[in-house]
DRENDO-1510 file (C-alpha; in Angstrom, 1 decimal, always signed):
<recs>
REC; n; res; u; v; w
REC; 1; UNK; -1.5; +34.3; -23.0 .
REC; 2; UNK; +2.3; +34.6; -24.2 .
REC; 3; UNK; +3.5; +32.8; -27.3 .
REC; 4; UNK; +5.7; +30.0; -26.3 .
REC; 5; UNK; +8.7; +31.1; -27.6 .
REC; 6; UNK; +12.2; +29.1; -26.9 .
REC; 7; UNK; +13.3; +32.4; -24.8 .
REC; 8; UNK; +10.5; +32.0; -23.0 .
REC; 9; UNK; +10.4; +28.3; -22.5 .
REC; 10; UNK; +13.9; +28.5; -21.1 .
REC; 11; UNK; +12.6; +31.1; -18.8 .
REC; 12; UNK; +9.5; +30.3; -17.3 .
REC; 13; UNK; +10.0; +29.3; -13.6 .
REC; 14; UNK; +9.4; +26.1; -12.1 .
REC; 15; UNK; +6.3; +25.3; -10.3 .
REC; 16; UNK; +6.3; +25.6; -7.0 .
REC; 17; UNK; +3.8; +23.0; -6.0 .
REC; 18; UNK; +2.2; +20.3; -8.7 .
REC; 19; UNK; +1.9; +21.2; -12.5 .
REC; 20; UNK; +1.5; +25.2; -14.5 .
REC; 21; UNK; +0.2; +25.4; -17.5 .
REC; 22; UNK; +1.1; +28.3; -20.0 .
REC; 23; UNK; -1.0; +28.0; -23.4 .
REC; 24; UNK; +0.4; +29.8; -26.9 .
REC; 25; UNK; -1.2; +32.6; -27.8 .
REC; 26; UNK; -1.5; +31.9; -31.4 .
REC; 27; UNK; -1.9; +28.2; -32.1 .
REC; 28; UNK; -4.8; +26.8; -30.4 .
REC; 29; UNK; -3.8; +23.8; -28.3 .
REC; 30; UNK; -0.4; +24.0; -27.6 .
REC; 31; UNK; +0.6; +24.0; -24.2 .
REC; 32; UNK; +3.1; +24.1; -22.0 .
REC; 33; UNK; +3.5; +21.8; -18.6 .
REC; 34; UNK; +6.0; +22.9; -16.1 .
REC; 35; UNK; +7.1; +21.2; -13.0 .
REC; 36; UNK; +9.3; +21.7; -10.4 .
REC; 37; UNK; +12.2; +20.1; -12.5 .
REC; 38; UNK; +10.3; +19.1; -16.0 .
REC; 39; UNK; +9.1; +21.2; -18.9 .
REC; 40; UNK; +6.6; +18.9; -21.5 .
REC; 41; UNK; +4.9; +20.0; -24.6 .
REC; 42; UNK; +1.3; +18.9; -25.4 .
REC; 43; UNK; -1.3; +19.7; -28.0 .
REC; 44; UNK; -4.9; +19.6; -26.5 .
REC; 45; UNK; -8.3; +20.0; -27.6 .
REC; 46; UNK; -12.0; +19.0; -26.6 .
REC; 47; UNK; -13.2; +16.6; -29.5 .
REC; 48; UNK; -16.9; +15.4; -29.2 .
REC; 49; UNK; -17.1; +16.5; -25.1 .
REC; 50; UNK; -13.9; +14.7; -24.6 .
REC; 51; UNK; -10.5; +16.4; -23.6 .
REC; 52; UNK; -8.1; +15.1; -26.0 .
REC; 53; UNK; -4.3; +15.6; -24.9 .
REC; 54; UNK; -1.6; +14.4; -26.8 .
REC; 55; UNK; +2.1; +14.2; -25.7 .
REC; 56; UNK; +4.5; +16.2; -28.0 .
REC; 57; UNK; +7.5; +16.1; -25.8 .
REC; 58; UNK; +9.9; +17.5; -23.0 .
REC; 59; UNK; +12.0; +20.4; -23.5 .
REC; 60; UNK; +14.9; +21.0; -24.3 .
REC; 61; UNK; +14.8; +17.8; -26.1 .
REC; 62; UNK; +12.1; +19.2; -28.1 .
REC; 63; UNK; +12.2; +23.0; -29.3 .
REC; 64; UNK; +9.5; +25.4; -29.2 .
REC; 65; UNK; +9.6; +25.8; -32.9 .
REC; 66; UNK; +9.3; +22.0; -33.7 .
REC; 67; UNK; +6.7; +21.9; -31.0 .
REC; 68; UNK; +4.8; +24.7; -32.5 .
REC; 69; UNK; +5.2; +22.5; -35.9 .
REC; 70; UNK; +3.9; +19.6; -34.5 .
REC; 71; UNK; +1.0; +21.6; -33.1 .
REC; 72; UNK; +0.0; +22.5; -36.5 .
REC; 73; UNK; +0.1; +19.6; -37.9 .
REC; 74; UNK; -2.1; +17.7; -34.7 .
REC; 75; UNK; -4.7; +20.6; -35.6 .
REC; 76; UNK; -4.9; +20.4; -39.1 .
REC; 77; UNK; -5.5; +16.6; -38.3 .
REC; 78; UNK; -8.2; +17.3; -35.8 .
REC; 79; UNK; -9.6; +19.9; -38.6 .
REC; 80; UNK; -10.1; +16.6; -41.2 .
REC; 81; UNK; -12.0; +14.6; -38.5 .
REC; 82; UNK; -8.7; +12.1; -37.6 .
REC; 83; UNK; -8.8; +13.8; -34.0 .
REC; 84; UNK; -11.5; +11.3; -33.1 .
REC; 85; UNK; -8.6; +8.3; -33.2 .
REC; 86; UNK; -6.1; +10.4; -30.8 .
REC; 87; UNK; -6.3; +8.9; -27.4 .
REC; 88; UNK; -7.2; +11.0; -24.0 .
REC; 89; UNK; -4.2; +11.7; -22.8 .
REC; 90; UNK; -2.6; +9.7; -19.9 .
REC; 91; UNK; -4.8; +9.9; -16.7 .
REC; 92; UNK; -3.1; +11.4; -13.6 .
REC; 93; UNK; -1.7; +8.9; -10.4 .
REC; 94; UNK; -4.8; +9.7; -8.3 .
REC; 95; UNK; -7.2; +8.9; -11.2 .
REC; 96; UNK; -5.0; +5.6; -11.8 .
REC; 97; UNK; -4.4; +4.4; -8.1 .
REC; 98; UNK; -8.5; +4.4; -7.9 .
REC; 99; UNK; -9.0; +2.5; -11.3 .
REC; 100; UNK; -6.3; +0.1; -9.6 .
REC; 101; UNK; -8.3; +0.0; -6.0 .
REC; 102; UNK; -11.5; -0.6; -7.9 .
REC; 103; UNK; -10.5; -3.6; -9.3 .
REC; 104; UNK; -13.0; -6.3; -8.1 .
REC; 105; UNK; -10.0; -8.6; -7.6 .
REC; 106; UNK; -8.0; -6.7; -5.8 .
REC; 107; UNK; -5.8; -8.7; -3.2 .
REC; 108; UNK; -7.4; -7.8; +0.2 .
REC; 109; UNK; -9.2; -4.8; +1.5 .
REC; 110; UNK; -5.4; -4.2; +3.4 .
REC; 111; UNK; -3.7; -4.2; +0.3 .
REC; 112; UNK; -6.1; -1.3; -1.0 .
REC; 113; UNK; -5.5; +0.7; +2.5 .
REC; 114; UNK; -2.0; +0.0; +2.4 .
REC; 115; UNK; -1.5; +1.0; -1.6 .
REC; 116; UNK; -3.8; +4.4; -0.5 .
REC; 117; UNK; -1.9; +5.4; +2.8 .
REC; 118; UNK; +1.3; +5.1; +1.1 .
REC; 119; UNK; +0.4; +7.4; -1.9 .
REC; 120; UNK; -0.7; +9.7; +0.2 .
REC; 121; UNK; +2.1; +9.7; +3.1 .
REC; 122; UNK; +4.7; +9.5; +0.2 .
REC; 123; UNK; +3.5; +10.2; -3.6 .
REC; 124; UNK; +0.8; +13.2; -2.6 .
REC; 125; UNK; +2.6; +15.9; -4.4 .
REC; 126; UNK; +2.0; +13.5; -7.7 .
REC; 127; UNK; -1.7; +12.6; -6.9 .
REC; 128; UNK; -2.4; +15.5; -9.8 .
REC; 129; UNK; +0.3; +14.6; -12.0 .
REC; 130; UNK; -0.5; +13.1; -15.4 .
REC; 131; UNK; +1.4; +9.4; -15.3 .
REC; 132; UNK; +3.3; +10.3; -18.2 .
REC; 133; UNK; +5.0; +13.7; -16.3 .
REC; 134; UNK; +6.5; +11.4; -14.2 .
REC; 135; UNK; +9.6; +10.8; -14.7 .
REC; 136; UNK; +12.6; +8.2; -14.5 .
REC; 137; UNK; +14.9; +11.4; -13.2 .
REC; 138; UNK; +11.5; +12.0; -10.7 .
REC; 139; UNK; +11.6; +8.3; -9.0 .
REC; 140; UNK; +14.5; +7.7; -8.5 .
REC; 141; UNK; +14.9; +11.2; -6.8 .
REC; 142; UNK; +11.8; +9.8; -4.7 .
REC; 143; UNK; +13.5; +6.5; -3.7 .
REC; 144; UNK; +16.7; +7.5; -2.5 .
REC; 145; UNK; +15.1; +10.3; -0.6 .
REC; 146; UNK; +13.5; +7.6; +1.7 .
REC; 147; UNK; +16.9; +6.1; +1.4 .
REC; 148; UNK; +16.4; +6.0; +5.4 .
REC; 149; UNK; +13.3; +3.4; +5.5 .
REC; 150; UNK; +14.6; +1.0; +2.7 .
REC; 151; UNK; +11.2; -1.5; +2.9 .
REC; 152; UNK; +8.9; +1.6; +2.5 .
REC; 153; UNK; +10.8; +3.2; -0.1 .
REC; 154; UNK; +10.8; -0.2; -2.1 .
REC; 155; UNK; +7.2; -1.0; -1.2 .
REC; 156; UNK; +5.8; +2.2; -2.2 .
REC; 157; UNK; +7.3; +2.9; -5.8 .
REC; 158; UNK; +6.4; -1.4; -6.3 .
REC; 159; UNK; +3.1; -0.1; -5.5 .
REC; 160; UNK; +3.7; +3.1; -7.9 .
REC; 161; UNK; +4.9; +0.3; -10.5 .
REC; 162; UNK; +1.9; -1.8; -10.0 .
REC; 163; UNK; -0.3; +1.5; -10.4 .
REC; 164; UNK; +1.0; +2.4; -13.5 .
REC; 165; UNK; +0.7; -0.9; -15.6 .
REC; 166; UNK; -2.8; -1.3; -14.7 .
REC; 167; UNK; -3.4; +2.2; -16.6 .
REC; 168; UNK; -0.8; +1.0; -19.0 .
REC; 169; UNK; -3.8; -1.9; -20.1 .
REC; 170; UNK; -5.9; +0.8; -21.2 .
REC; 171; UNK; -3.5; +3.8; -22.3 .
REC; 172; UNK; -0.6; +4.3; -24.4 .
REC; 173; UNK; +2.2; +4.8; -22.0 .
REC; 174; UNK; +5.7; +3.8; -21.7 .
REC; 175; UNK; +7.5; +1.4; -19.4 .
REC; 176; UNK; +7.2; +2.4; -16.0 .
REC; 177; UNK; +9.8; +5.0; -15.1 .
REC; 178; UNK; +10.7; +2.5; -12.0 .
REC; 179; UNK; +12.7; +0.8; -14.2 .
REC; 180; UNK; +15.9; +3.3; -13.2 .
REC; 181; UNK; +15.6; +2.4; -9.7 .
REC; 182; UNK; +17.9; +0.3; -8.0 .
REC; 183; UNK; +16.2; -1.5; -5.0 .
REC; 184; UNK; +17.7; -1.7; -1.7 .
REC; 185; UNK; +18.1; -4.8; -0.5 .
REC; 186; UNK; +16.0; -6.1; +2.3 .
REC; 187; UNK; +16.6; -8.2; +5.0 .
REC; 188; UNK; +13.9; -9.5; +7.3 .
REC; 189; UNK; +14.7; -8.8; +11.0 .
REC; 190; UNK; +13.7; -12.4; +11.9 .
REC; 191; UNK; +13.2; -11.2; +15.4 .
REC; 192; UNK; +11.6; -12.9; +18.1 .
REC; 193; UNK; +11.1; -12.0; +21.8 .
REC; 194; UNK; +14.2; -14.5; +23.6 .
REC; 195; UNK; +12.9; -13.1; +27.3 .
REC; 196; UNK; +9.3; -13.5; +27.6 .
REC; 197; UNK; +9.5; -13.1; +31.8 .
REC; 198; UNK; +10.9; -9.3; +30.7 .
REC; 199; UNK; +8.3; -8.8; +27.8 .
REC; 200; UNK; +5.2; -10.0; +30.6 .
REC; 201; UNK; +6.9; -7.0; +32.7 .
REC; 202; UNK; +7.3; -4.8; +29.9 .
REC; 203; UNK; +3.9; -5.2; +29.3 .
REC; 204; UNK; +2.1; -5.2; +32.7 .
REC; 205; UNK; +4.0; -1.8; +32.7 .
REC; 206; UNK; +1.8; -0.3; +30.0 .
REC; 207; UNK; -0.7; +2.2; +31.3 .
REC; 208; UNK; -3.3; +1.6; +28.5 .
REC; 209; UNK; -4.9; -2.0; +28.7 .
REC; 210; UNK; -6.1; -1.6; +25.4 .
REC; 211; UNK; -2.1; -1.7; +24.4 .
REC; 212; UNK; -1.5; -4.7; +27.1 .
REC; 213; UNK; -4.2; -6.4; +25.7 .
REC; 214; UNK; -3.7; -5.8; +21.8 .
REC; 215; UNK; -0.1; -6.8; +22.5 .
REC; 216; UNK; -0.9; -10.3; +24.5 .
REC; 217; UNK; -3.8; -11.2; +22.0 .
REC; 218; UNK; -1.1; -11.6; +19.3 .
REC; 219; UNK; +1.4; -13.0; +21.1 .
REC; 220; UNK; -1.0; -15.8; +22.3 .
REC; 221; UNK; -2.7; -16.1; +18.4 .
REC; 222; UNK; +0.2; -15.0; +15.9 .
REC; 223; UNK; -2.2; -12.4; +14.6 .
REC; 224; UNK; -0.8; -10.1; +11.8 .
REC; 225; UNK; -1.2; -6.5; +13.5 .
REC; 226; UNK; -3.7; -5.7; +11.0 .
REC; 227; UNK; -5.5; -7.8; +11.8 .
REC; 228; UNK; -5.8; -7.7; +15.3 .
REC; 229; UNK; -6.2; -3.9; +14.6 .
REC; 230; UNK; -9.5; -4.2; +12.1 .
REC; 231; UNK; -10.8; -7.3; +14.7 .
REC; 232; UNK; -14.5; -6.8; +15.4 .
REC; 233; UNK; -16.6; -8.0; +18.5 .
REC; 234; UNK; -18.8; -9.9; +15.7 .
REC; 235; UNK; -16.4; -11.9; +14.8 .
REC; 236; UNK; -14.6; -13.1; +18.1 .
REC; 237; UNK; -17.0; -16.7; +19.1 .
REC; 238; UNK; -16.8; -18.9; +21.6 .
REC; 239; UNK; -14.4; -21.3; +19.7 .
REC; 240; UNK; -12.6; -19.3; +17.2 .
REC; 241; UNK; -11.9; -15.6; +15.8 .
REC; 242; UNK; -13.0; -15.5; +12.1 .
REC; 243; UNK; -11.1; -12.7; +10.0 .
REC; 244; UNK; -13.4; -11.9; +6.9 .
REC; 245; UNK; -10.5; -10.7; +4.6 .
REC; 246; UNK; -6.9; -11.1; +5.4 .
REC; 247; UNK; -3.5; -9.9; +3.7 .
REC; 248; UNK; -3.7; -13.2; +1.1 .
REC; 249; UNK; -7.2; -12.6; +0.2 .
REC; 250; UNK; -9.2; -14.9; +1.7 .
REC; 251; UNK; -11.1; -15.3; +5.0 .
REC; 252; UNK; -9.2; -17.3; +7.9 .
REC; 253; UNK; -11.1; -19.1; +11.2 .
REC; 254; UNK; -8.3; -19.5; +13.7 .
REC; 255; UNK; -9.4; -21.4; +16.8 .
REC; 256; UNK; -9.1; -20.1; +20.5 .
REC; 257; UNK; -9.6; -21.1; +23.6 .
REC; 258; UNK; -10.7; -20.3; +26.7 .
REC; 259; UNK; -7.1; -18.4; +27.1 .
REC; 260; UNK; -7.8; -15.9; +24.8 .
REC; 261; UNK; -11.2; -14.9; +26.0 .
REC; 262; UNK; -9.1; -14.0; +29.5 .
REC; 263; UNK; -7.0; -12.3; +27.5 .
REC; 264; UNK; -10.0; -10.0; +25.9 .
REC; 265; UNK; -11.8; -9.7; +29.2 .
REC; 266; UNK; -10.5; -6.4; +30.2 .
REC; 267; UNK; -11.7; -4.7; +26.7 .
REC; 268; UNK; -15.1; -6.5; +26.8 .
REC; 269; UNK; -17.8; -3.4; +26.6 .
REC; 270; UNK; -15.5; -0.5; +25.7 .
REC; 271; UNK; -16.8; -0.3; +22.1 .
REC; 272; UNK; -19.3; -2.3; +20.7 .
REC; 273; UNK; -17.8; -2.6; +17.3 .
REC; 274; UNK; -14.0; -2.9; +18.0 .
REC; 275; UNK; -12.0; -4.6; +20.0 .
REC; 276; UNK; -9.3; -2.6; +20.5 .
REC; 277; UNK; -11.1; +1.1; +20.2 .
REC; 278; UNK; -9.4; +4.3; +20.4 .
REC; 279; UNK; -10.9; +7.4; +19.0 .
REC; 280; UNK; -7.4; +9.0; +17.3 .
REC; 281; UNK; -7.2; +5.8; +15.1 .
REC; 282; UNK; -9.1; +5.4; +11.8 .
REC; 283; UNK; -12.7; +4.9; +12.1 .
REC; 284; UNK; -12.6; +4.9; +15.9 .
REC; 285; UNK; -10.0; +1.8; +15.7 .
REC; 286; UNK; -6.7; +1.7; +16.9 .
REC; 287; UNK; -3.6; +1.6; +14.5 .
REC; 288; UNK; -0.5; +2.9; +16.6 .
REC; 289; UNK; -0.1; +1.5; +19.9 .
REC; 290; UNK; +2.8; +2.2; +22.3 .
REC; 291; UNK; +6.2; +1.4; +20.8 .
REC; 292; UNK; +7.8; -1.5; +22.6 .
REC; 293; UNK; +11.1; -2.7; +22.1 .
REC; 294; UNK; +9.7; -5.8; +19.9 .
REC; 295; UNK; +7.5; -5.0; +17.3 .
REC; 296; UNK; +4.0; -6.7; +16.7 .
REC; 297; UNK; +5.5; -8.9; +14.1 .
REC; 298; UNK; +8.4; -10.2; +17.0 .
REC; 299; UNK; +5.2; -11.2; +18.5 .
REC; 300; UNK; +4.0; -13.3; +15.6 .
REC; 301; UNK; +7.5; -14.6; +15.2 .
REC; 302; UNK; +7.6; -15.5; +18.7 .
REC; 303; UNK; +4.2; -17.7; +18.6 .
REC; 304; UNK; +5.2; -19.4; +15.8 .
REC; 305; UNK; +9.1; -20.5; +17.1 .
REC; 306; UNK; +7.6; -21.3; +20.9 .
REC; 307; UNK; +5.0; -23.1; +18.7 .
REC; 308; UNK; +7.6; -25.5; +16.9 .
REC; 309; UNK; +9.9; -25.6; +20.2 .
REC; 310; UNK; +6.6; -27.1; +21.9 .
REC; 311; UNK; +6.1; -30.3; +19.0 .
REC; 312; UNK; +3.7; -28.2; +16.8 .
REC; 313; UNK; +4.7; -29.7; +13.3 .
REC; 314; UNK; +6.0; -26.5; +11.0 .
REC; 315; UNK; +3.3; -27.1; +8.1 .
REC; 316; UNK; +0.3; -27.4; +11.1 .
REC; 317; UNK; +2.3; -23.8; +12.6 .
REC; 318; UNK; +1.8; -22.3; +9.0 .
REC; 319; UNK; -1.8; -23.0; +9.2 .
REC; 320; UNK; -2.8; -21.3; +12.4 .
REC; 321; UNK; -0.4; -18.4; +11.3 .
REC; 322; UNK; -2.6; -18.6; +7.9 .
REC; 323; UNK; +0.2; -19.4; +5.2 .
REC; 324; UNK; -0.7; -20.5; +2.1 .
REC; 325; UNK; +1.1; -23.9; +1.9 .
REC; 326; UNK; +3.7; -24.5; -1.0 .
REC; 327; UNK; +2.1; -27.8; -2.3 .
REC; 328; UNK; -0.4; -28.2; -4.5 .
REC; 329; UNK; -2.0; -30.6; -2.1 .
REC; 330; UNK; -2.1; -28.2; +1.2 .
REC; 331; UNK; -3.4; -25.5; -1.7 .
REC; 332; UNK; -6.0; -27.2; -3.1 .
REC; 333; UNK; -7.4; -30.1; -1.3 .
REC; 334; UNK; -6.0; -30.5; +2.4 .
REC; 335; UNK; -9.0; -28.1; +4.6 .
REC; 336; UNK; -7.9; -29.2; +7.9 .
REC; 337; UNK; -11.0; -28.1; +10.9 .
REC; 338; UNK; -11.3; -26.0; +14.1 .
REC; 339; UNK; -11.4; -29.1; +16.2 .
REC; 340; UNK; -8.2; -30.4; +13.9 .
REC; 341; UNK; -5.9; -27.4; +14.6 .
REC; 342; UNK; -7.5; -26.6; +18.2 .
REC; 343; UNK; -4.7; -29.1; +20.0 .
REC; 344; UNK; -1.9; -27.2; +18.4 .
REC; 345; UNK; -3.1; -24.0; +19.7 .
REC; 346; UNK; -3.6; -25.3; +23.2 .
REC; 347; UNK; +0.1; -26.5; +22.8 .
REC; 348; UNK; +1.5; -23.3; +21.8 .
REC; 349; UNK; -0.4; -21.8; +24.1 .
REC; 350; UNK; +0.0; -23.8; +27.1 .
REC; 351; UNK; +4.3; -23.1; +26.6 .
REC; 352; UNK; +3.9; -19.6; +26.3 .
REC; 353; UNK; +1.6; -19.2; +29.2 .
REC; 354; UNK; +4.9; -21.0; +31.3 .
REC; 355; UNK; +7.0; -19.0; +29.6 .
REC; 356; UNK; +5.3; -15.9; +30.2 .
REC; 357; UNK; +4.9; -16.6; +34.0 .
REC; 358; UNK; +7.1; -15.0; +36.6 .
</recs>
């Protein structure tokens, strides 16, 4: 082990992947983290079979001689017995992001897959990361380097953000380094499908009827692709499709009718657990059909407007989409049934259906 010197703080190399550690060589504790682009001082020591880390500082802001002072001083404290009131030092983003996921409230069990896939498509290089190496300089370096898909670069340090004041209930940390991000701004497509004669030929040009089927179901539902992609055969009835956990974090029953069940006919038996089964999607599922020219959520668009066009009154529209309603009334009290909401489906339908026909 070298002694951390400022020479040699200056000219230690940056990590190439995650964190290096480089401990002194004469007082026990100190150590040296170094990133790819940060250098951070800590004292750390095992107190009663815990690891106790506790932050000194980044260098050059703080020298190696007042970090080797501050050292000192944290183990003559731990010497008297006051290490048993220093605090575990910050936990890392993958030990946070599963405190976060473990919550028994969280929002919905696609909130918790979408908050994991995004740390690991875009934050897995600071999975190991203590929270408090991250810094300000480090996110927004992040965000503007997905400068090219403005929604998922917003979405994913919001979920970083979220992440990191749930551990900030429990640990001393700072404000979350977000705070030096300037968010894109985002726009919502609001696109529907204006030729449904040339989307029915688009689609009967598919040469996976799992796709043609996955992409009529939630035209003629309004279906959120998630869901449509995590539907199983146990909960498609004769009447209705119930989803046990959507993206607002309740369950939804959305009526159907005889319509739908033609739709579903032609991927009736090829999985007995999914309805739309592939074996390169997660769990034997799909997840990424063939791109089309409108996405899934055109299609949902597209249900609701023909929907309205047809007489369906915009609050009964937001209740087979599954909105929550802004009133206090359509919150709370109003539970409208299957057999309540089952005509405005077989409008909505009924118009696509001449729509849709050649």
């Amino acid at each position: 082990m070298p002694k951390l010197t400022e020479t040699y703080a200056r000219k230690v190399p940056p990590a190439k992947t995650g964190t290096q550690k480089y401990w002194d060589s004469e007082i026990k504790g100190l150590v040296l983290f170094v990133g790819k682009r940060s250098r951070t001082w800590y004292f750390q020591k095992d107190v009663g079979g815990q690891t106790k880390r506790i932050l000194i500082g980044r260098h050059p802001t703080i020298s190696a001689e007042a970090a080797r002072q501050t050292a000192m001083g944290f183990a003559l404290d731990m010497a008297r017995g006051a290490g048993r009131q220093v605090q575990i030092g910050a936990p890392t983003l993958e030990a946070s992001m599963e405190s976060y996921l473990a919550r028994p409230k969280i929002r919905s069990e696609h909130h918790r897959l979408t908050v994991r896939g995004q740390f690991d498509k875009h934050l897995k290089d600071w999975m190991r990361l203590p929270l408090d190496e991250i810094s300000k300089a480090m996110v927004v370096d992040r965000h503007r380097s997905m400068a090219r898909t403005p929604s998922a670069a917003n979405h994913t340090l919001k979920y970083f953000r979220t992440v990191w004041n749930h551990a900030r209930r429990t640990h001393d940390l700072s404000e979350c380094p977000t705070m030096a991000i300037e968010w894109y701004e985002e726009r919502p497509s609001g696109e529907i499908i204006d030729d449904l004669k040339q989307w029915r030929l688009t689609i009967d040009g598919l040469d996976n009827p799992i796709h043609q089927v996955f992409y009529e179901l939630v035209l003629f539902t309004g279906l959120r692709k998630s869901e449509a992609f995590t539907l199983e055969w146990q909960n498609v009835h004769e009447d209705h499709i119930h989803l046990p956990m959507t993206k607002n974090g309740r369950s939804f029953d959305l009526p159907i009718l005889q319509r739908h069940h033609e739709i579903l006919a032609p991927v009736r038996g090829l999985d007995r657990r999914w309805v739309f089964p592939s074996p390169k999607g997660p769990d034997g599922r799909l997840n990424s059909p063939k791109r089309l020219r409108w996405s899934p959520h055109a299609h949902r668009r597209t249900f609701a407007t023909v929907a309205m066009e047809a007489g369906v009154l915009e609050e009964i529209v937001g209740r087979l989409l599954n909105h929550t309603p802004l009133s206090v009334t359509g919150q709370r009290y109003t539970k409208p049934s299957l057999d309540a909401l089952r005509p405005a489906m077989e409008t909505a339908c009924a118009e696509l259906s001449l729509r849709t026909s050649s």
